[in-house]
C-alpha positions, -999 to +999 in steps of 0.1 A: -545+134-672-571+115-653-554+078-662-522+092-642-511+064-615-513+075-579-484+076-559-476+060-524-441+082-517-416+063-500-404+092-475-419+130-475-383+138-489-352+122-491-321+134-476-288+138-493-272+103-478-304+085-492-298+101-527-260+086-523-272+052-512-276+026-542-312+023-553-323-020-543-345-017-574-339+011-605-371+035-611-390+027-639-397+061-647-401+099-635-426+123-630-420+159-630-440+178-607-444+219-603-436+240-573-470+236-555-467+199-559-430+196-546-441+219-515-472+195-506-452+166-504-426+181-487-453+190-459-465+150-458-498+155-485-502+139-511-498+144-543-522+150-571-524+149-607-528+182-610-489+188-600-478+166-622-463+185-653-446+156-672-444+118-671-410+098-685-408+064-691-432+033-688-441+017-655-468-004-639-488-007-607-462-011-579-435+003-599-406+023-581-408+059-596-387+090-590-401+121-585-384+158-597-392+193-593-390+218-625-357+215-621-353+183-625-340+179-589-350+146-571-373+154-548-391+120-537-396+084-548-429+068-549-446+035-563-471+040-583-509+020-579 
């Protein structure tokens, strides 16, 4: 996994009237992290590939990406670079 994208997260963790709010642009894809991943950036660090558990979808350098624990609970939104 050492081609994975790093991720600049938007917020630490968004809150439920952010998840409500209408995205401005629709994610290009998601990545699924695991428990020790979701509780990093949760505490403001960053995350690393090692975390990351699955990747869906195609995206770019600057994309908007979402970000879900194992169970496939939004947990964050990034771009990726």
């Amino acid at each position: 996994m050492t081609d994975m994208p790093r991720l600049y997260l938007t917020s630490k963790f968004i809150d439920s009237k952010s998840l409500n709010e209408k995205p401005r642009v629709a994610p290009k894809g998601e990545i699924i992290i695991d428990q020790g991943a979701e509780e990093a950036i949760k505490n403001g660090k960053s995350l690393l590939p090692a975390g990351v558990t699955k990747i869906n979808g195609n995206f770019e350098k600057g994309d908007h990406i979402l970000v879900k624990n194992m169970n496939n609970v939004e947990c964050g939104r990034g771009l990726s670079s």
